[in-house]
N, C-alpha and C positions, 0 to 999 in steps of 0.2 A: 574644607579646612580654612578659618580664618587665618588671618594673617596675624604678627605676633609684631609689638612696635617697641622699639629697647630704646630706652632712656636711661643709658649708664650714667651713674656716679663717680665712676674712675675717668670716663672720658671728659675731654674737651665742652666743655658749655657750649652749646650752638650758638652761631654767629646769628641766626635765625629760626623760625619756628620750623623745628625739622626732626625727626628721630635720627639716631646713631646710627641705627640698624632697623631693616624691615624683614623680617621672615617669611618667608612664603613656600612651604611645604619641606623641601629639601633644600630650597636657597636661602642664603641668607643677601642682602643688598648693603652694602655697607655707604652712609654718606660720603660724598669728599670730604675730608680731613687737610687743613692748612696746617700751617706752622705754630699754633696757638699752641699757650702754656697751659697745662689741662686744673696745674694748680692754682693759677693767677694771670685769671680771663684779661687784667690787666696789665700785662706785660705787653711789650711791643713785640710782635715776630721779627724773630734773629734777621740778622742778615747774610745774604748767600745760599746759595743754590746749595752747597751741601749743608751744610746745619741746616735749610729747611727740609730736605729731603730726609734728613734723617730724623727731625721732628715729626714731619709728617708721617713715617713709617713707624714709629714711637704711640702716637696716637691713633694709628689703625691699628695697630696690635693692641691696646687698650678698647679696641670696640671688638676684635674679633675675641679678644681672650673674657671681655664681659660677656659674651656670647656662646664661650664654650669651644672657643675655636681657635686657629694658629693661623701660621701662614700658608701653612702645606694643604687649609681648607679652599684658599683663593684657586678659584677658575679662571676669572678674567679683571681685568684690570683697567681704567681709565686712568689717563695723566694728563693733566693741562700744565702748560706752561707759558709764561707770558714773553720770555723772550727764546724760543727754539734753538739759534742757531747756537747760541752761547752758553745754553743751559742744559742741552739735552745729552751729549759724551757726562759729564759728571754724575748727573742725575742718575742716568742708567747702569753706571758701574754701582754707585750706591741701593740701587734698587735691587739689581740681580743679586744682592749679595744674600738678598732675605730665600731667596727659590733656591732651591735644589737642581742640578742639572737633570734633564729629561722631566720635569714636574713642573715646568714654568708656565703661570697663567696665560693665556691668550690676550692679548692687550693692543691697545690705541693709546698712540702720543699725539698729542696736538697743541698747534701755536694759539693762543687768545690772546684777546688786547687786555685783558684786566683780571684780577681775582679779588674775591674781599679781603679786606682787613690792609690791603695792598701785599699779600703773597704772590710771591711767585713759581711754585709749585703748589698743586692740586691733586688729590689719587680717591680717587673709590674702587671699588670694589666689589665683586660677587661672588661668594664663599658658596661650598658646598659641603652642606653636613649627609652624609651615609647613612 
């Protein structure tokens, strides 16, 4: 089975040469997703750890729903964040809000020194379609 390469129109313009989403049999790999404005690539990303967090979960549902999918598809989960100690309590109440209890992906938080565009949260994703 080939892999399938999604370049939605509803989402986020890539900050670089990348697909939204990459298919591969049952998985779906969703890219990290910043705080970008999906209507106007030239806006600045908001500022603050929740408006981006909640940007960011905004435009992953924009790649997972161009895909045919929700959140209740997400398995696992990555988060980058550039500053941890101060960003991570917020982030995460906002994050769980999208999972269901007893249905929550599997997931990795981690501190970076930097993100593009100068973000400060970062989230991919790997969905599973049935």
């Amino acid at each position: 089975m080939e892999p399938i390469f999604h370049l939605l129109p509803d989402a986020p313009k890539p900050v670089t040469p990348y697909s939204h989403a990459v298919e591969c049999g049952p998985f779906v790999f969703v890219t990290g997703q910043l705080a970008t404005d999906p209507d106007d690539d030239a806006l600045p990303i908001p500022q603050g750890i929740e408006t981006q967090t909640l940007k960011v979960m905004d435009n992953l549902a924009r790649v997972l729903r161009g895909c045919g999918m929700t959140f209740a598809n997400v398995v696992c989960a990555r988060i980058f964040l550039t500053d941890f100690n101060r960003d991570y309590a917020k982030m995460n109440e906002i994050f769980s809000g999208y999972f269901i209890d007893g249905r929550r992906p599997a997931r990795t938080t981690v501190g970076v020194t930097a993100l593009a565009r100068g973000g400060i949260v970062e989230i991919d994703m790997i969905a599973f379609r049935p």
